[in-house]
FIGULUM-568282 format. One record per residue (C-alpha): x, y, z; residue in one letter. Coordinates in pm, 1 decimal, padded with zeros to 6 digits. Layout:
<marmars>
{{X, Y, Z}, A};
...
</marmars>
This chain:
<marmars>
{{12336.8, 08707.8, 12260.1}, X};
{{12144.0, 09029.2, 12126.4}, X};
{{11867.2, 09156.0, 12274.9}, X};
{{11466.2, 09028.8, 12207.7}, X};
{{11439.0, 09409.1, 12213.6}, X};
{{11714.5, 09522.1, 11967.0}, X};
{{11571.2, 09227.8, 11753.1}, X};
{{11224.3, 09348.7, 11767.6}, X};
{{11298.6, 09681.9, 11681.0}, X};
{{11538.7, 09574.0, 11347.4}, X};
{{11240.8, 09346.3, 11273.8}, X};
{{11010.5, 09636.3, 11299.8}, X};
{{11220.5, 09915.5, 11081.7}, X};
{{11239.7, 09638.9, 10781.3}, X};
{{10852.0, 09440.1, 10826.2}, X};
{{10642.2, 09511.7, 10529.6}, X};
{{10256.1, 09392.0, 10448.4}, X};
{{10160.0, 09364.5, 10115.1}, X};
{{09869.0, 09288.7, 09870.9}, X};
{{09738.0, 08947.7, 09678.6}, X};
{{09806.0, 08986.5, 09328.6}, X};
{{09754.9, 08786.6, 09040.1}, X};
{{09995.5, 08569.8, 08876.5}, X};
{{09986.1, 08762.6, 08546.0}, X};
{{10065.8, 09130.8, 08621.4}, X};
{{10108.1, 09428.1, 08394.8}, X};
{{10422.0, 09449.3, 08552.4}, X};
{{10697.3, 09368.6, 08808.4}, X};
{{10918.5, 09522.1, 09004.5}, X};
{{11262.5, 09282.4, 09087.7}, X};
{{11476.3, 09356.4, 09352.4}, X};
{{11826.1, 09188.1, 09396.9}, X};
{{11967.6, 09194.4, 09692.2}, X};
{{12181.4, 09492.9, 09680.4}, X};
{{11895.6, 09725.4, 09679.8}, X};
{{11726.5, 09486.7, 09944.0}, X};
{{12020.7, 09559.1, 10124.8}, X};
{{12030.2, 09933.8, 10091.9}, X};
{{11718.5, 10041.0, 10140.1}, X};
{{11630.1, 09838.1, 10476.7}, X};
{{12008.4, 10000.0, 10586.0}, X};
{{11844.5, 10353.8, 10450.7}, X};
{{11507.8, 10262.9, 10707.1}, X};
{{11752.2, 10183.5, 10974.6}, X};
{{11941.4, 10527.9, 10959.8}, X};
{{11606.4, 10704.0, 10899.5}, X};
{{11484.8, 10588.5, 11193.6}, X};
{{11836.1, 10626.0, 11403.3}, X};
{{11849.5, 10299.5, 11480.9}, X};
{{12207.0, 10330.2, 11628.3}, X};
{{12118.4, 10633.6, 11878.4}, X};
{{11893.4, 10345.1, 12022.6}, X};
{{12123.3, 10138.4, 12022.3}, X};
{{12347.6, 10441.3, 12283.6}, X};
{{12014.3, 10393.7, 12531.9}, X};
{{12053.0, 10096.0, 12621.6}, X};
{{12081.2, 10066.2, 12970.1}, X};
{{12275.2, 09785.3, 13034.4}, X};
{{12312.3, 09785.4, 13421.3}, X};
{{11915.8, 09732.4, 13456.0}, X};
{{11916.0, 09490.6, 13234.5}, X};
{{12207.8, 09306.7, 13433.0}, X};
{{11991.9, 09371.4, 13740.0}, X};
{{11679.1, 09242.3, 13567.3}, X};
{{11849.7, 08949.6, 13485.0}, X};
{{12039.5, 08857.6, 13796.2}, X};
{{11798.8, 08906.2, 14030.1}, X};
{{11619.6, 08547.1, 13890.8}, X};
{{11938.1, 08361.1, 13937.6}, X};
{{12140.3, 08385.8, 14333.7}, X};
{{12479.0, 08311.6, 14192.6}, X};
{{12467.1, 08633.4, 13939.9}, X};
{{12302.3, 08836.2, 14228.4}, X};
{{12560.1, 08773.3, 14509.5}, X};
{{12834.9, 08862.0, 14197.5}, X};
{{12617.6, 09164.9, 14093.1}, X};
{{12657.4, 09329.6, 14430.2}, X};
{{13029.1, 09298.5, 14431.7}, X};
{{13081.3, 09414.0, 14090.5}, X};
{{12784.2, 09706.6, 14123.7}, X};
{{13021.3, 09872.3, 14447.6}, X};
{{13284.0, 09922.6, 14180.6}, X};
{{13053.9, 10079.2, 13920.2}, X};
{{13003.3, 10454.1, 13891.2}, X};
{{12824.5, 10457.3, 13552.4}, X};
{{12796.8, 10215.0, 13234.7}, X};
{{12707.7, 10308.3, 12902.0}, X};
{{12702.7, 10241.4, 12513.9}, X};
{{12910.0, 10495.8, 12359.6}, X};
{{12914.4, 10405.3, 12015.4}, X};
{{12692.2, 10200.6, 11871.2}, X};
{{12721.5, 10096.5, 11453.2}, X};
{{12487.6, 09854.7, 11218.3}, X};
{{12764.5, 09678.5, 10983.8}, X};
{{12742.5, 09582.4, 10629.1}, X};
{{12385.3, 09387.0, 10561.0}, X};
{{12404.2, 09037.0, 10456.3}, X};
{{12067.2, 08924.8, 10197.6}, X};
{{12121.1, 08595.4, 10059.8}, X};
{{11879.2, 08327.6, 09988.9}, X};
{{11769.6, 08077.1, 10241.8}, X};
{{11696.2, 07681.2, 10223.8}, X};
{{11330.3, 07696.3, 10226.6}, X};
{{11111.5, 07852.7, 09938.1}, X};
{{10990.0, 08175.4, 09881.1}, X};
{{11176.1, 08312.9, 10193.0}, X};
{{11539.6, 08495.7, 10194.6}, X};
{{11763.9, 08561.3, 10514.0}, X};
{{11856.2, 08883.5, 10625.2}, X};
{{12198.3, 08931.1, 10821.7}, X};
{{12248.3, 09265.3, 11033.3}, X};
{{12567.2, 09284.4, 11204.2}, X};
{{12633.3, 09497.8, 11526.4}, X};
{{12939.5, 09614.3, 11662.3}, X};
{{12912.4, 09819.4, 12018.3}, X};
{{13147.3, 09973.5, 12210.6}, X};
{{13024.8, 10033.0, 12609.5}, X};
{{13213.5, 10195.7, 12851.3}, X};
{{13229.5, 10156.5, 13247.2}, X};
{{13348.6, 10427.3, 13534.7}, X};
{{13496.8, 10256.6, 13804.3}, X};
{{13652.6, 10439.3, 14119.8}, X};
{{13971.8, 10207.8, 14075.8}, X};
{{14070.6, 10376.6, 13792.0}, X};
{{14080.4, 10724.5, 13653.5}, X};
{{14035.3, 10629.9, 13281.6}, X};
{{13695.2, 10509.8, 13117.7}, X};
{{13702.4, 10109.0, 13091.7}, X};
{{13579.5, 10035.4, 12754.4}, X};
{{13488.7, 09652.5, 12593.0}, X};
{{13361.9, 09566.2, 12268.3}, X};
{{13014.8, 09375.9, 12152.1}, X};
{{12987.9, 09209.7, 11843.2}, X};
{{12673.3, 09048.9, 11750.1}, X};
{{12463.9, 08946.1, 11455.4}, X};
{{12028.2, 08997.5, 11392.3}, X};
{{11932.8, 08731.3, 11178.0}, X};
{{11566.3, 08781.9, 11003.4}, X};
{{11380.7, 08567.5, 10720.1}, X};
{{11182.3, 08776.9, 10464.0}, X};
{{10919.8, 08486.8, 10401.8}, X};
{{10630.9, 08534.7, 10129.2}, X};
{{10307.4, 08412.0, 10352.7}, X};
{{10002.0, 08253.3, 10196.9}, X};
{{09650.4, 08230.0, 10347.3}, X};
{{09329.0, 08027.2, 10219.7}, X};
{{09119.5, 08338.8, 10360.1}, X};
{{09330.6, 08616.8, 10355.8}, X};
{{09582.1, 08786.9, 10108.9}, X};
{{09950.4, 08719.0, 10055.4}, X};
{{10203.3, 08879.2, 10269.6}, X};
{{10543.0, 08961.9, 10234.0}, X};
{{10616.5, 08955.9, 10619.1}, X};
{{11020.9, 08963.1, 10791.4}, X};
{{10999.7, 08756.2, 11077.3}, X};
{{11158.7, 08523.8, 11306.1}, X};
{{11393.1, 08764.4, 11425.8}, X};
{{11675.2, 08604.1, 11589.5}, X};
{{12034.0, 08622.6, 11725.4}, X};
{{12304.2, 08355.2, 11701.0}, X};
{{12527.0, 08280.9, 11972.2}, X};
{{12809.5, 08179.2, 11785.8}, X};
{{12842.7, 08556.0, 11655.6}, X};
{{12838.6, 08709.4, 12012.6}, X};
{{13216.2, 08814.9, 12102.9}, X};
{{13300.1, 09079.7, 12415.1}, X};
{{13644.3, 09181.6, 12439.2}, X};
{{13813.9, 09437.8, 12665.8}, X};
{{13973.8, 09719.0, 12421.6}, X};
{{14250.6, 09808.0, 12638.3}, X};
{{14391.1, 09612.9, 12933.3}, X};
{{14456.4, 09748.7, 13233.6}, X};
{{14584.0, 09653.2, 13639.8}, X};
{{14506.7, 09317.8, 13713.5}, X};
{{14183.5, 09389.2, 13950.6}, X};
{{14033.8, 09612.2, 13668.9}, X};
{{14070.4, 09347.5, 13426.2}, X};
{{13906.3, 09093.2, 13625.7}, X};
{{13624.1, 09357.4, 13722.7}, X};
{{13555.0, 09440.9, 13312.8}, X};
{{13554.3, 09065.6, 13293.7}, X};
{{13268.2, 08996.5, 13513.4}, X};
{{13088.3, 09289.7, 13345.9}, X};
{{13092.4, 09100.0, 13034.7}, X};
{{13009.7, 08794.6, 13205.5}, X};
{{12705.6, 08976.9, 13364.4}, X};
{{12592.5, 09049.3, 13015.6}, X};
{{12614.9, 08768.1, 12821.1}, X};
{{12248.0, 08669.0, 13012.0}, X};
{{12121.8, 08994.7, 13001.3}, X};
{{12099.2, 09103.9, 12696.9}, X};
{{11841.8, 08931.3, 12584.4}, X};
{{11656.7, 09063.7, 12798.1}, X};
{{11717.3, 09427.7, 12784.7}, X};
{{11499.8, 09692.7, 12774.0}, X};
{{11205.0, 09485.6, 12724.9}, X};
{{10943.0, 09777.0, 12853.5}, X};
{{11071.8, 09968.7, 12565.1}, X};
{{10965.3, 09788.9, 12285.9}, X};
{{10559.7, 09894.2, 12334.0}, X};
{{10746.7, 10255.8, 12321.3}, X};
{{10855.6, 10204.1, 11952.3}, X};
{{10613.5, 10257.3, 11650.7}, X};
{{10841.2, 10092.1, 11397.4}, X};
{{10831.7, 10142.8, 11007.6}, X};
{{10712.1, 09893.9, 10770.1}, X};
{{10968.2, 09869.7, 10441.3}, X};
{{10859.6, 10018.5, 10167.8}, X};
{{10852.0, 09791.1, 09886.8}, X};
{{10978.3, 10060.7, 09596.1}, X};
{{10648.9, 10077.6, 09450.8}, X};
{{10730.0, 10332.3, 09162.2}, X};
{{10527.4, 10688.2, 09258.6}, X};
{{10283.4, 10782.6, 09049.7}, X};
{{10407.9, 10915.6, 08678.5}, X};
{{10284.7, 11229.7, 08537.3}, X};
{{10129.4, 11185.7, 08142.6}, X};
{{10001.8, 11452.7, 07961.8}, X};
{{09773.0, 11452.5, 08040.1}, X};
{{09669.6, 11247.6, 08305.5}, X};
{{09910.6, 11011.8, 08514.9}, X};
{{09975.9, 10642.4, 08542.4}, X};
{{09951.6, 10495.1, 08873.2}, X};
{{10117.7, 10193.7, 08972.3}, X};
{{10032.4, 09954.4, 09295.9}, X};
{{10088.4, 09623.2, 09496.3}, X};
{{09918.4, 09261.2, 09373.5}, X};
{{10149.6, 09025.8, 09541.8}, X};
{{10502.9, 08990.0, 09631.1}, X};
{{10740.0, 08699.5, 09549.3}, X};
{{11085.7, 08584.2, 09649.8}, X};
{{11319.6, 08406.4, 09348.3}, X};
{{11664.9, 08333.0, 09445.1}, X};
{{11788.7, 08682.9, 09628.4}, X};
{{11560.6, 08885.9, 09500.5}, X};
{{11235.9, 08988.9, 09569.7}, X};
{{10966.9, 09035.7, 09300.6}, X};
{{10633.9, 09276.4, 09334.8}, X};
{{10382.6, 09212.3, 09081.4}, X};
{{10233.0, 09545.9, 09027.4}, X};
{{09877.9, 09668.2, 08893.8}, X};
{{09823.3, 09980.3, 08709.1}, X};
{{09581.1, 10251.0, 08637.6}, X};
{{09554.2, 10547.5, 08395.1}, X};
{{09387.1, 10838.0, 08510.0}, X};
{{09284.5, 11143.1, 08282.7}, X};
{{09337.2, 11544.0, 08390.9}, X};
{{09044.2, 11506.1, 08637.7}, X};
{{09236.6, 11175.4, 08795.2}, X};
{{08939.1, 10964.8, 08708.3}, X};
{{09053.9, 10617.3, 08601.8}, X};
{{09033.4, 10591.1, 08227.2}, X};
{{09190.2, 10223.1, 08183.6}, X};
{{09324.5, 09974.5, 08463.8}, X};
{{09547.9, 09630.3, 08453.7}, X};
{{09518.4, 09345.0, 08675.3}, X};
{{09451.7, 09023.0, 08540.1}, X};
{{09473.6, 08923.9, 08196.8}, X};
{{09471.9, 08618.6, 07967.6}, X};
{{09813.3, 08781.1, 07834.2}, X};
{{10147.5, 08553.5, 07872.6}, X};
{{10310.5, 08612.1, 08178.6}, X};
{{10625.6, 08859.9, 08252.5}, X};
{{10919.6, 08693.6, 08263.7}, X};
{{11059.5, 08755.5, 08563.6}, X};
{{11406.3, 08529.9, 08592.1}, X};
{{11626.7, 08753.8, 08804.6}, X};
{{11905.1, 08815.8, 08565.9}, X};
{{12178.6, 08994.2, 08783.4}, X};
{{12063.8, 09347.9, 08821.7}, X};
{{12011.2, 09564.2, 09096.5}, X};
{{11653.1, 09632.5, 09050.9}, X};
{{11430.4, 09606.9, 08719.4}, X};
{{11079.4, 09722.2, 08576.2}, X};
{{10964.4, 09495.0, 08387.5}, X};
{{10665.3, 09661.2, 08178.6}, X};
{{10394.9, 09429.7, 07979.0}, X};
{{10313.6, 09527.1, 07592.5}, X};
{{09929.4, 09637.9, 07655.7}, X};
{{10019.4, 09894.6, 07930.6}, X};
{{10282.3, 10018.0, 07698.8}, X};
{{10070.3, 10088.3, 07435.7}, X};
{{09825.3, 10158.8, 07660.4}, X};
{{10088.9, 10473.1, 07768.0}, X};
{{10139.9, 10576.0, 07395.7}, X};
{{09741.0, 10595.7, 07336.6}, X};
{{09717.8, 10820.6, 07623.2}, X};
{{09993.1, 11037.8, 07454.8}, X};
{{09936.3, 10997.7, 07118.9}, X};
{{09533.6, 10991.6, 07095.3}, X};
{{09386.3, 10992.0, 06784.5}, X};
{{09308.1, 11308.6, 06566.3}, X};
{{09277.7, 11458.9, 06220.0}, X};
{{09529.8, 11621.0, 06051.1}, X};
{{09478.3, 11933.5, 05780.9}, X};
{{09720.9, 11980.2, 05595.8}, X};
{{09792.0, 12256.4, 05257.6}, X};
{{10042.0, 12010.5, 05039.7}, X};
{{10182.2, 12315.1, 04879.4}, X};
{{10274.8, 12535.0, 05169.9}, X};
{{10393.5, 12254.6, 05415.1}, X};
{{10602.4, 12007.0, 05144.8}, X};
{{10598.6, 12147.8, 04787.7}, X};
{{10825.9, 11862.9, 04668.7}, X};
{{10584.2, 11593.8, 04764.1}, X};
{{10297.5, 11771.5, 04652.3}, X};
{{10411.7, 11845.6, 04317.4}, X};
{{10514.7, 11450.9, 04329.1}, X};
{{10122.0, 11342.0, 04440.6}, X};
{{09995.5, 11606.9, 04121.2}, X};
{{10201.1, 11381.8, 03888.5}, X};
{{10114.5, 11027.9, 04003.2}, X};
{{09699.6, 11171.7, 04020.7}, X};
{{09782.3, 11273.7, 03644.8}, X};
{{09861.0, 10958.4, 03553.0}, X};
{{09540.9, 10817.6, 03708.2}, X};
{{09366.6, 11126.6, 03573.2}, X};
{{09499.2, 11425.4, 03377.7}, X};
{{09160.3, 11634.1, 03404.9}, X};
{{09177.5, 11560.9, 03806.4}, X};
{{09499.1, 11680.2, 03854.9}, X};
{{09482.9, 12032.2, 03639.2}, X};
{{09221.1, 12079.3, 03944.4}, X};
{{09463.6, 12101.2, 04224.7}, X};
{{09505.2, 12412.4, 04318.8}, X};
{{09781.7, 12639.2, 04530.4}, X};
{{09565.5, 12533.2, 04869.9}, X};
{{09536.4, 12163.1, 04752.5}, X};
{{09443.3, 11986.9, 05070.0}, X};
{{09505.6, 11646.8, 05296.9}, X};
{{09321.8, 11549.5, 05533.9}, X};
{{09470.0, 11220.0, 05774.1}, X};
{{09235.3, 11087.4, 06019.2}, X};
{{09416.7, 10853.8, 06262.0}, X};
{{09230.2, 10544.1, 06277.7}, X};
{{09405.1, 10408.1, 06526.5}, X};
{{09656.0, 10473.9, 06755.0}, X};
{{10030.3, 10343.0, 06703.9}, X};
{{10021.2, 09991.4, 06856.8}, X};
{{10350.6, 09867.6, 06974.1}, X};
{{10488.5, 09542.7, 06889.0}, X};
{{10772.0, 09456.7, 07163.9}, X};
{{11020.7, 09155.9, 07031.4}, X};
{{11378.2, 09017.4, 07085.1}, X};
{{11479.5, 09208.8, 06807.1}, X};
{{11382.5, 09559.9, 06847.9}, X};
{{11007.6, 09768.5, 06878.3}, X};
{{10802.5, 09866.1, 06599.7}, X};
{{10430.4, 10011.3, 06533.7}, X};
{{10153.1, 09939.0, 06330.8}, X};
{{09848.8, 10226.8, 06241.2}, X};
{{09574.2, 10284.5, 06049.0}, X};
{{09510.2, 10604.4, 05894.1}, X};
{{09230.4, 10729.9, 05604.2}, X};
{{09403.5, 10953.8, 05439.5}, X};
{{09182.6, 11222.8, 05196.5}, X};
{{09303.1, 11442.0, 04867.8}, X};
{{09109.1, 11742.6, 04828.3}, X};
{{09151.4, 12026.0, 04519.7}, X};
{{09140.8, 12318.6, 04720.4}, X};
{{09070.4, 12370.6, 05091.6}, X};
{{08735.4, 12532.7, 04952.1}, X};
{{08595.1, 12172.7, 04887.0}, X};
{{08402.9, 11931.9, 05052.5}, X};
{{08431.6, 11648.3, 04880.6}, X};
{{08760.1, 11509.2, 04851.8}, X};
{{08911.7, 11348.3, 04515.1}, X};
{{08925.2, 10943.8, 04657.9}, X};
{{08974.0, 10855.5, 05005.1}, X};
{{09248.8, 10617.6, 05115.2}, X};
{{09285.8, 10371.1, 05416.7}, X};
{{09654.6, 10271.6, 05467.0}, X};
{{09813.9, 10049.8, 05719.6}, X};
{{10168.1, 10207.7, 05782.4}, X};
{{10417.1, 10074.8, 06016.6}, X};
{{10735.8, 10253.5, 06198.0}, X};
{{11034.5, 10144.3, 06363.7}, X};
{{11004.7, 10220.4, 06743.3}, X};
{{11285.0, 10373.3, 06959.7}, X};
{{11307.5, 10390.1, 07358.1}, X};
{{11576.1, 10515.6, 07488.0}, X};
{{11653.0, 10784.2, 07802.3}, X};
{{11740.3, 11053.6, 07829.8}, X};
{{11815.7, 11200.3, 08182.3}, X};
{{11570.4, 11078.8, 08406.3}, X};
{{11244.7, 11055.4, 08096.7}, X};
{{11182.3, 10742.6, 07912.2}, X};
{{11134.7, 10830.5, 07489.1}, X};
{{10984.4, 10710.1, 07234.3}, X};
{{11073.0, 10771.8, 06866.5}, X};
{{10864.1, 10699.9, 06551.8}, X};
{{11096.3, 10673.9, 06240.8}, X};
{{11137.0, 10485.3, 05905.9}, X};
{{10770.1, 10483.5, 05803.1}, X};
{{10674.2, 10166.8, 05573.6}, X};
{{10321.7, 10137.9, 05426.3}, X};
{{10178.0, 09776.4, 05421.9}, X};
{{09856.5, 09786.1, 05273.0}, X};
{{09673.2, 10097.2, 05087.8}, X};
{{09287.2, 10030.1, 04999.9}, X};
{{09079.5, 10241.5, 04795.7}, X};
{{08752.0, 10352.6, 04984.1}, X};
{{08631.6, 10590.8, 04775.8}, X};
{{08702.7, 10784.2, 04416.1}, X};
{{08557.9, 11054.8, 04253.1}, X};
{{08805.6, 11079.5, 03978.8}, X};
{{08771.7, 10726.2, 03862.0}, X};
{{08893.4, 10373.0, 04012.2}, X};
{{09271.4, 10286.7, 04060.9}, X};
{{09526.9, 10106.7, 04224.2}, X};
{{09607.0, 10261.6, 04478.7}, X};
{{09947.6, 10092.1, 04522.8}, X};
{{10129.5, 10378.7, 04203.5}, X};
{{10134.1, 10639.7, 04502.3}, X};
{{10239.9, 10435.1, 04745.2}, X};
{{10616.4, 10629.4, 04761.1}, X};
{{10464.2, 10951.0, 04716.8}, X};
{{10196.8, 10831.4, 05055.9}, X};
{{10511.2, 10710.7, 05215.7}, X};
{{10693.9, 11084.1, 05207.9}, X};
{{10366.0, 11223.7, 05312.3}, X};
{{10357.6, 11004.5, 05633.3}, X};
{{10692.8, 11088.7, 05659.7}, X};
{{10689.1, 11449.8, 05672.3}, X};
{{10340.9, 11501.1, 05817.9}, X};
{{10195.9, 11245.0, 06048.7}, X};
{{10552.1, 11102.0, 06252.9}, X};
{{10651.9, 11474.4, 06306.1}, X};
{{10357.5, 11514.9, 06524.1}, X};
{{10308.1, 11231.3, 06666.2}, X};
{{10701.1, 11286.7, 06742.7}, X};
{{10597.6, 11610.6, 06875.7}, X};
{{10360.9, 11477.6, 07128.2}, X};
{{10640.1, 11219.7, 07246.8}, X};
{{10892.2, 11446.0, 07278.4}, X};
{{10861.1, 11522.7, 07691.0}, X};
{{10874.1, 11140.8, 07732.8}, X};
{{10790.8, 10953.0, 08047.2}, X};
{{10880.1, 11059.9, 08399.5}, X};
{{11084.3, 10796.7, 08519.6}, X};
{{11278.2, 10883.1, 08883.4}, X};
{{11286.8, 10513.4, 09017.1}, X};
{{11694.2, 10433.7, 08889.1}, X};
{{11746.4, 10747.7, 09147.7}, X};
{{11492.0, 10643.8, 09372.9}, X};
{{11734.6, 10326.3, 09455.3}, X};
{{12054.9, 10497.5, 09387.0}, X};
{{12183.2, 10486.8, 09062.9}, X};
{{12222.5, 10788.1, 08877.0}, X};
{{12151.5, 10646.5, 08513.5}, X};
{{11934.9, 10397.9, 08344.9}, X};
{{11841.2, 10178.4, 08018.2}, X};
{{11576.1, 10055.6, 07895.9}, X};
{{11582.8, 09738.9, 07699.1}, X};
{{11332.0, 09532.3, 07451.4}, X};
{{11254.7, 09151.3, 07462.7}, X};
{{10923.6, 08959.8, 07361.6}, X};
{{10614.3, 09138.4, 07491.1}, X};
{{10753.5, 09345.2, 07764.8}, X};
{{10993.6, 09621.7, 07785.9}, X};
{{11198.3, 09648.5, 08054.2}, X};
{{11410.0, 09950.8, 08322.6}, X};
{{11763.9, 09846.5, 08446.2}, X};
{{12093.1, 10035.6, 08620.3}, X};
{{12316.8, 10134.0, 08353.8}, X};
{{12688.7, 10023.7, 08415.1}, X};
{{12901.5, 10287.7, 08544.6}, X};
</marmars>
């Protein structure tokens, strides 16, 4: 049976603590077990988990162990005067096992170990070596408390019997044979209680959870952290608050609980996802795309269009448009920022704008005044490690008329020529201010060199992409 100690430590490298959460967060991080799996093997390597495994001094521990029961001591002696030195001289942490375990919110964590220790004996010239295999067994278990938060704790480290095996690699004379054989039986009780004086030595490492690291905006930076964990079939979900922090990394706008519908979270066979809720999305885009005014000369920037918008305001008014001159002027003040809609079928964004036809950029007072409520078609895709976001196909839903100084109108007889103007002017740089996208190093982070990202009702959401 493995050792309390070798337990303990395993336990220690993979334990985590985490934070209460809500039930509704901004977003969630889901872990299958594949990524479970290779990141508490990556904390075991980091913290060279097998080179402990080498130190284990195995004839204390039979010592330790003997000395409570007369039988093993009276054999100990005997064997002991053919000993010269025992060690563990190869040491190796086998393929993890994470699978899902009978009880609720709790999974079961398998760690094989296969050791090698070899014995000098003065009966023989050659090292005597035998073989240990064993298995750690370890719950992750989601932990509730009336007063306190809830914990994601691994626990209950344990070792089954049925997995321990010792075999001798090689066999040699008869009296070796039977020496190696009384090793292992020396060892079967020991182990569990070896090196138990080291284990207040050892200042293990808590798993980290994969929270994603904090993701440079421009400016500012979005900050993400722990609410709660949860365990659903193999996988392990965090429920993750965020914050957005301006250039000065003051908070500007944070996300916790909200009367918004809940992220669905159904593991659906992934390694990992981010699952991202619609308000800290568009949240994101405000912080990139803030509002502003535009100025723009018709003539210099699109002459098409503006010789277009001189004919339509001459059918409205003939005096009016003889007025526009070669600096003829708009003016587009962003009402609001582009809001994103998030649905099975694709993204798209809605804005309000006032857009402003002046004469000349020498006047003050523009010709009428326009509000308009345009909407886009909304792209995210990757590229390399950066999550984009692409306005295109502009579509105007509503135009009102706010105010006209050349006389009243319908506003709806320019709607094409507002359309092109949209098009040409306002998605260009809002484009613009998209175009250096969204840090996004977590598919690396867990191993995988490429990722998607993918739409579905009210969230949008990070996953591998297939090799």
């Amino acid at each position: 049976m493995a050792s309390p100690w070798i337990v303990t430590l395993l336990c220690g490298f993979l334990g985590a603590t985490l934070i209460q959460a809500n039930l509704q967060p901004p977003a969630v991080l889901n872990l299958g077990p594949e990524v479970i799996k290779n990141r508490l093997t990556q904390a075991l390597e980091d913290h060279d988990a097998t080179a402990i495994l080498q130190e284990l001094p195995l004839l204390r521990a039979m010592q330790d162990k003997s000395g409570r029961i007369p039988i093993l001591d009276n054999l100990l002696r005997t064997v002991l005067r053919y000993i010269v030195w025992m060690k563990v001289t190869s040491a190796n942490i086998l393929q993890l096992v994470v699978e899902p375990s009978t009880y609720d919110q709790e999974l079961v964590v398998r760690i094989p170990l296969d050791m090698v220790a070899g014995l000098n004996t003065p009966l023989i010239k050659t090292i005597v070596e035998f073989q240990m295999h064993t298995e750690v067994q370890a719950l992750i278990r989601v932990e509730r408390s009336k007063s306190g938060p809830t914990r994601l704790n691994l626990s209950d480290c344990s070792s089954n019997e049925s997995t321990l095996r010792l075999s001798l690699l090689r066999k040699l004379s008869f009296v070796v044979n039977s020496l190696a054989k009384n090793v292992m039986d020396l060892l079967v009780p020991a182990l569990p209680q070896i090196v138990k004086t080291h284990v207040s030595k050892t200042r293990p490492l808590g798993y980290e959870d994969g929270t994603p690291s904090p993701i440079a905006l421009s400016p500012g930076a979005l900050e993400f952290d722990l609410l709660s964990p949860a365990i659903q079939d193999s996988n392990i979900l965090f429920n993750l608050k965020a914050e957005l922090l301006d250039s000065q990394a003051r908070v500007t706008n944070w996300f916790n609980s909200s009367v918004a519908s809940p992220v669905e979270t159904t593991p659906d066979g992934a390694p990992f996802s981010l699952t991202v809720r619609q308000d800290l999305v568009n949240a994101v885009v405000t912080t990139l795309v803030p509002k502003e005014e535009l100025v723009i000369l018709l003539r210099f920037v699109i002459p098409d269009v503006a010789r277009q918008l001189q004919m339509d305001i001459k059918e409205i008014n003939e005096e009016a448009a003889n007025k526009l001159g070669p600096t003829q002027m708009l003016k587009i003040f962003t009402h609001s920022t582009p809001h994103i809609m998030l649905n099975e079928g694709g993204a798209t964004a809605a804005q309000s704008v006032v857009l402003e036809v002046f004469p000349t950029n020498a006047d003050v007072r523009p010709f009428f005044s326009l509000g308009i409520e345009a909407s886009y078609e909304a792209q995210f895709f990757t590229e390399g490690n950066r999550l984009m976001l692409n306005f295109n196909n502009v579509s105007i839903e509503r135009i009102k008329l706010m105010i006209s100084d050349i006389k009243l109108f319908d506003p709806e007889v320019l709607k094409d020529t507002l359309t092109k103007i949209l098009e040409y002017t306002l998605l260009p740089n809002e484009n613009g201010k998209l175009r250096t996208g969204v840090p996004m190093s977590m598919s690396k982070a867990f191993g995988y060199e490429k990722a998607l990202w993918s739409v579905s009702k009210g969230v949008l959401k990070l996953t591998p992409a297939s090799s």
